[in-house]
N, C-alpha and C positions, 0 to 999 in steps of 0.2 A: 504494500500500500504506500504510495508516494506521499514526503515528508508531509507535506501541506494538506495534506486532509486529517492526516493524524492529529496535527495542528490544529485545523479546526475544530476535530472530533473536540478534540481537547480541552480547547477553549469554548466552546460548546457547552461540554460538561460543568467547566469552573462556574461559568454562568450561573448554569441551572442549579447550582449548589449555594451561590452565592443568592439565588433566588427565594433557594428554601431556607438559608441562614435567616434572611430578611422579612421573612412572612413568620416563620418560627418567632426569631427577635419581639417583633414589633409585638405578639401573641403573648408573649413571657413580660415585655415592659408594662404592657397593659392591666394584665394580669398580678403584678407586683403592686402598682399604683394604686390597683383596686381592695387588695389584702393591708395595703396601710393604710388607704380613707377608712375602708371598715375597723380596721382599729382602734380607730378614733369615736366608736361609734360606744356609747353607755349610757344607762339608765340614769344617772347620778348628771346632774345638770350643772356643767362647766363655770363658776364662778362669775365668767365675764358674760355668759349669755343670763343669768337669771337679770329679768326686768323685760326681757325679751319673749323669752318661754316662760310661761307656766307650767307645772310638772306633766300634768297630762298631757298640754300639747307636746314637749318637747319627748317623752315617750312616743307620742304617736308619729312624730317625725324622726323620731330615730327608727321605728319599724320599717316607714316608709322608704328612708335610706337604705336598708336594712335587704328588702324585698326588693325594691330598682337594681341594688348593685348585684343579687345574687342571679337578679332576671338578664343583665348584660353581661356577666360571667357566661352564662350559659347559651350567651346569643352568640358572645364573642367565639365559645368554643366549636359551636356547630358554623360559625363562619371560615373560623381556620379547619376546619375536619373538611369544607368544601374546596376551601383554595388549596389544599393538601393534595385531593383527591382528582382536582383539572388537571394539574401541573404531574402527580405522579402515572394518570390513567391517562397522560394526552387529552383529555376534556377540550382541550382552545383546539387543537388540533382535528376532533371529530368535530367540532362547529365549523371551523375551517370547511372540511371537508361538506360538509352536509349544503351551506351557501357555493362553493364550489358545482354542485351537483344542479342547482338550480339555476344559474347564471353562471357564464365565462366574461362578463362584464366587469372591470377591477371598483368601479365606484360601487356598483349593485352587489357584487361579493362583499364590501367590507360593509355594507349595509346593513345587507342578511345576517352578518357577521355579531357586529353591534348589536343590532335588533334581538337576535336572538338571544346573546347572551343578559340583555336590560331585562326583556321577558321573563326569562329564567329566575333572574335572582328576583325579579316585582315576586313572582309566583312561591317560589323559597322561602320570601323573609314576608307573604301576607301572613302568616298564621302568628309569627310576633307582632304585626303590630296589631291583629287584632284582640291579641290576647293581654298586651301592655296598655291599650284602649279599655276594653270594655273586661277585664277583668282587674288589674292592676290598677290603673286610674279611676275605675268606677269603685273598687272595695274602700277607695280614700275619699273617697266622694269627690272628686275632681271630673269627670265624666260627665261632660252634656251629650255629648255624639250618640246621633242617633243610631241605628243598622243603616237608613236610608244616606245619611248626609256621610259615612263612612265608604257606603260602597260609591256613590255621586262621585266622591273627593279620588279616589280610587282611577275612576275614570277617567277623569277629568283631567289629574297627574299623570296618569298613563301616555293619554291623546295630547299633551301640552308638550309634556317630555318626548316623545318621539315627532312632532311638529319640531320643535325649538331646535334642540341635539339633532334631530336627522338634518335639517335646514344648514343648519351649519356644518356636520361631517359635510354633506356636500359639499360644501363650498370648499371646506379644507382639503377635499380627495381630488377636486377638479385644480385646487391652486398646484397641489402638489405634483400633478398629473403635468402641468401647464411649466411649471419649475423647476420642478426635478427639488435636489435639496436646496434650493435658496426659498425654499418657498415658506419657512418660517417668518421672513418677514413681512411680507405679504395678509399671513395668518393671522401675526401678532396683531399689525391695523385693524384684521376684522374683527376679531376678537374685542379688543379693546373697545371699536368701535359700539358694538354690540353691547359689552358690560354699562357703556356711557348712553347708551339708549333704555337700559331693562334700569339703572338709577333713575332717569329723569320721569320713565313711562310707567316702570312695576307696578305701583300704586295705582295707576289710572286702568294699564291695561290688564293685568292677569290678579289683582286682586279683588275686583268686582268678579272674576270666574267661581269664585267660593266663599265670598263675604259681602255683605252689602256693608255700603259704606254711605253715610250722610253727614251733609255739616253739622256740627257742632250747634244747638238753637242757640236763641239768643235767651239769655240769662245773667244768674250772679256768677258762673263759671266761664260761659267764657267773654262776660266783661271784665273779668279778675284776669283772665289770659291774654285780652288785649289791652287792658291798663299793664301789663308785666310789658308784653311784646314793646310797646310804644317808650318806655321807661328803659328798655333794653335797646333802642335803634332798630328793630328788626319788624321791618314789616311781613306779616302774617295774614293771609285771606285766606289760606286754605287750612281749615282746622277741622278734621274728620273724625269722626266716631265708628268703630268698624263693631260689628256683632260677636265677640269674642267668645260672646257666652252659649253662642251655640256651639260650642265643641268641649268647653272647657273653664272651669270658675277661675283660673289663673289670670292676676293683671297684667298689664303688659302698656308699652306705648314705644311709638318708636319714629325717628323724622327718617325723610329721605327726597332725594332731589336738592335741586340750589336752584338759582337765581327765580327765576316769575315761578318756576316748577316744584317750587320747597315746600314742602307741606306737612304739616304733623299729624300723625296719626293717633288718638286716646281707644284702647278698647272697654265697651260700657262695662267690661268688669273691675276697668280699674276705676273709674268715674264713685263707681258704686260702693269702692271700698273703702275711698280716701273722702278727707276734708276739700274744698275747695281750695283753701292756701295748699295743702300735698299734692295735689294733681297742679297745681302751677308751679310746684317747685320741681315736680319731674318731670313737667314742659320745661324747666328752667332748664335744666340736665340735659335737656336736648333739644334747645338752642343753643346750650356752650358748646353742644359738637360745631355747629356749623360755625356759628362765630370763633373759634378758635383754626378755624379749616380743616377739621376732621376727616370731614368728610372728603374734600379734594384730596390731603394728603395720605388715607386710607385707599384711596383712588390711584393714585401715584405708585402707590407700594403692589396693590397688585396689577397694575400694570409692568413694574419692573421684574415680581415674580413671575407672571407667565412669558418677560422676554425672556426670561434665564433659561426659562421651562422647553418653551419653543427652541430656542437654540440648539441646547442640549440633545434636546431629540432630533434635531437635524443633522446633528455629529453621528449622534446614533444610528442613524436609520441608513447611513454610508455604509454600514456594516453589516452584510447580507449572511447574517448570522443566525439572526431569532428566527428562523423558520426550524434550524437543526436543537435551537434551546427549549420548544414546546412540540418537537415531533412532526412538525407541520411539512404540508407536501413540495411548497416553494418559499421563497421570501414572500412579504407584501408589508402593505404602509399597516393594517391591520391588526397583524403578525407582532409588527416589529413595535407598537403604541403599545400593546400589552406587555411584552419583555421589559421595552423602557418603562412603563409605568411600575412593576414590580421592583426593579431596580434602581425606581427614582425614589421610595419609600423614606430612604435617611437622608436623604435631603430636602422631602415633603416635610416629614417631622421639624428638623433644625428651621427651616423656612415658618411652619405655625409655630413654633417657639419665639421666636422672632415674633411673627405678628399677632403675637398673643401680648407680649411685653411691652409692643406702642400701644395697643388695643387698652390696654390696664392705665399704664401712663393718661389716656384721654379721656379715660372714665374721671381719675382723679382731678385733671385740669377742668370737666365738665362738672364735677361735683361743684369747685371752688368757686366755678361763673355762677352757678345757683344761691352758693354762700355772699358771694358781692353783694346780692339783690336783697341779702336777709331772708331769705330761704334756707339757710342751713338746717337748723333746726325740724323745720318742716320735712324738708328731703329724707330727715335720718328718719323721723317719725314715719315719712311713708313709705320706706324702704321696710322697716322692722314690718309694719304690717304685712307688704306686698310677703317679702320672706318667710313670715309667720303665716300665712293664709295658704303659702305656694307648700310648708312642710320644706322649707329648704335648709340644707346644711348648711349651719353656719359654723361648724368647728372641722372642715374639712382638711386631711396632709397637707402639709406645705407642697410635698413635693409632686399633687395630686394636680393642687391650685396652680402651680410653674407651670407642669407641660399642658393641663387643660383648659384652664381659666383664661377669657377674654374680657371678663373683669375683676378686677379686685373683692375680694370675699367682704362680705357687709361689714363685719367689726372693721376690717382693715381701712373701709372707706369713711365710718365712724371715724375711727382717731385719727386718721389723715384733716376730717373738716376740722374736730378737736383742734389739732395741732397751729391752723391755721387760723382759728379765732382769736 
C-alpha cells in the first residue's frame, strides 16, 4: 500500500479519535459541573439567602434544582450514547448514503442530508421536552402549555427552522459551489447580514408566529415608563406586552432592535408580579443595555466569532479528509461541516467563555444605569421576587456560574449595586 494512503488512513484515524476525545471531554466537563452545582444543593438555608427564601420555598427550590439537574444528567447521557453511536456505526455516513440514493445533485444531497439529520434529533429529543413541559414544569406549577399550543409551537418550529436554515444552507452551498474555498467570505456578509435583519425584525416578524403581542395601554405603568424613558434621553414608542403566561408563570422582559426599531418587550407575567417602580427598574436594566451599546457591541462580537468560525472551516474543508473520518462514500461540503463542527467543540466552548464574561460585565454596567435613576433598590426587590417565583438557584458553583452563566448570579449583582451606593 503506497506511503500516502497509509498516511491518510492514519491521519484519518487520529481525527476520529480526537473526535471521540472531544465529545467524551465535553460529556465528563459537563457532567463534573453538574455533580458540584448539586453539591451545593441542602435543606438548611445558606445564611446570605435567608430574607430571600423562606424555608418552605427555599426546600421546594432546592427539589426543583434537584429534579432539573438529574432530568439533564440523563438527557445529556442519552445525547452522548447517540453521538457515540453515528460516529462508531457510521450513522453521518448511512444518511450520507440514503440523500445520495435520492439525488446526484450536491446542493439537494446536502439538503437531504441536513434535513434528515434536524428531523431525526426534533423526533429523539420530542419525548424530553414533552416530559420536562408537562411533567417537570407542570409538578412545580410553572406549566400553562396546553397539549394544543405545545404541538402548534412544535410545528410551527419545525416549518420556520427548515424555511430559515434550509434558505440559507442554500445560499451557503451555491456560494461555495460558485467559490470554491474563498467562499467564506462571501458567507460571513450573508450571515451577518441576516443576524442584522432577524435583531431589527424578530420581534415584528416570527414572534407574532406564537405570541401575541400588544402595546402597553395607557396607565400608571406605562406613564411611570415614559416619565423614566424621557428622564433617561431615550425615546420609547414601542413598548409591548407579549402573552407569557400562556406557556408558562415565569417573568421575563427583554429589549431588542436600535434606532426607530428598538423596542421593549414586558411579558404580562412579569407586569403581574412586580410593583410598578420594579417593572421600570427592569425596563431600566434594559435600556442600560442599549444606552451603554450593548447591544451593537454584542453585535460586533458575534460577528467576529462567526469570521473566525467561517474561516477556519474554509482551511478545513481544503482537506479532503472527512469523508474517510465518518466512513463516508466521497468528500462533500456536508461531510466535511460535520467533522469540522465536532472538532470545532474547544474552541466553541473557550469562545462562550469568553462571551459569557462581556455578557456578565453588561448585566453589571446595566444594573448601575438603573441604580443612577434611583432604581436600585427596586431592581434588587424585583429580581428576588422574579428568582423566588422562577424556584431559581441562587447559591449555584462558582465554577458552574464561569462556564455557564451569561449573567451574574442575583446575590452577586446585589453586592455589586451595594458596593456602588
Amino acid at each position: 500500500m503506497p506511503i500516502f494512503v497509509l498516511h491518510f488512513q492514519s491521519m484519518a484515524l487520529f481525527l476520529f479519535i480526537l473526535i471521540i476525545l472531544f465529545v467524551a471531554g465535553n460529556y465528563l466537563l459537563e457532567q463534573l459541573l453538574s455533580t458540584l452545582n448539586r453539591g451545593r444543593l441542602s435543606s438548611i438555608i445558606p445564611p446570605k439567602l435567608i430574607g430571600i427564601y423562606d424555608q418552605e420555598k427555599y426546600a421546594r427550590q432546592q427539589n426543583y434544582s434537584l429534579v432539573t439537574s438529574r432530568f439533564d444528567d440523563f438527557t445529556r447521557l442519552f445525547t452522548l450514547i447517540l453521538a457515540l453511536g453515528m460516529l462508531f456505526l457510521d450513522g453521518f455516513a448511512w444518511v450520507d448514503t440514503i440523500a445520495r440514493n435520492i439525488s446526484d445533485n450536491d446542493i439537494v444531497i446536502s439538503l437531504l442530508f441536513f434535513g434528515i439529520l434536524f428531523i431525526g434529533n426534533e423526533i429523539l429529543t420530542l419525548p424530553f421536552n414533552i416530559y420536562s413541559t408537562f411533567v417537570i414544569e407542570e409538578r412545580f406549577g410553572f406549566n400553562n402549555t396546553t397539549i394544543r399550543t405545545f404541538v402548534l409551537d412544535f410545528i410551527k418550529s419545525l416549518l420556520l427552522t427548515i424555511v430559515l436554515a434550509g434558505s440559507i444552507l442554500v445560499l451557503i452551498l451555491w456560494l461555495y459551489q460558485l467559490l470554491g474555498n474563498h467562499f467564506w467570505l462571501a458567507t460571513w456578509v450573508a450571515v451577518s447580514l441576516f443576524s442584522l435583519i432577524m435583531l431589527l425584525f424578530y420581534s415584528e416578524w416570527i414572534v407574532p408566529l406564537f405570541n401575541k403581542q400588544k402595546s402597553l395601554e395607557e396607565g400608571e405603568l406605562r406613564t411611570a415608563i415614559e416619565a423614566f424613558a424621557a428622564k433617561a434621553g431615550f425615546g420609547l414608542k414601542n413598548i409591548f406586552v407579549i402573552d407569557g403566561s400562556k406557556r408558562s408563570t415565569k417573568a421575563n422582559a427583554y429589549f431588542t432592535g436600535f434606532g426607530k426599531k428598538k423596542r421593549v418587550v414586558l411579558y404580562d407575567t412579569l407586569i403581574e408580579q412586580l410593583t410598578t417602580k420594579e417593572v421600570v427598574a427592569v425596563l431600566a436594566h434594559e435600556v442600560g443595555h442599549y444606552k451603554k451599546k450593548h447591544v451593537v457591541s454584542s453585535l460586533v462580537l458575534s460577528f467576529m466569532q462567526s469570521f473566525l468560525l467561517l474561516y477556519i472551516l474554509s482551511l478545513f474543508l481544503r482537506l479532503p479528509i472527512s469523508a474517510e473520518v465518518l466512513g463516508a462514500v466521497k468528500p462533500s461540503f456536508h461531510i466535511g461541516i460535520v467533522v469540522f463542527g465536532l472538532l470545532y467543540q474547544p474552541i466553541s466552548i473557550v469562545l462562550e467563555l469568553i462571551m459569557n464574561l462581556f455578557s456578565r460585565k453588561h448585566e453589571y454596567e446595566a444594573d448601575a444605569f438603573a441604580a443612577q435613576y434611583g432604581l436600585g433598590d427596586a431592581l434588587i426587590s424585583g429580581l428576588k421576587k422574579i428568582s423566588v417565583q422562577a424556584l431559581s438557584n441562587l447559591n449555584p458553583h462558582p465554577a458552574y456560574v464561569f462556564v455557564h452563566y451569561s449573567h451574574p448570579t442575583l446575590l452577586q449583582r446585589i453586592e455589586r449595586m451595594h458596593e456602588q451606593n
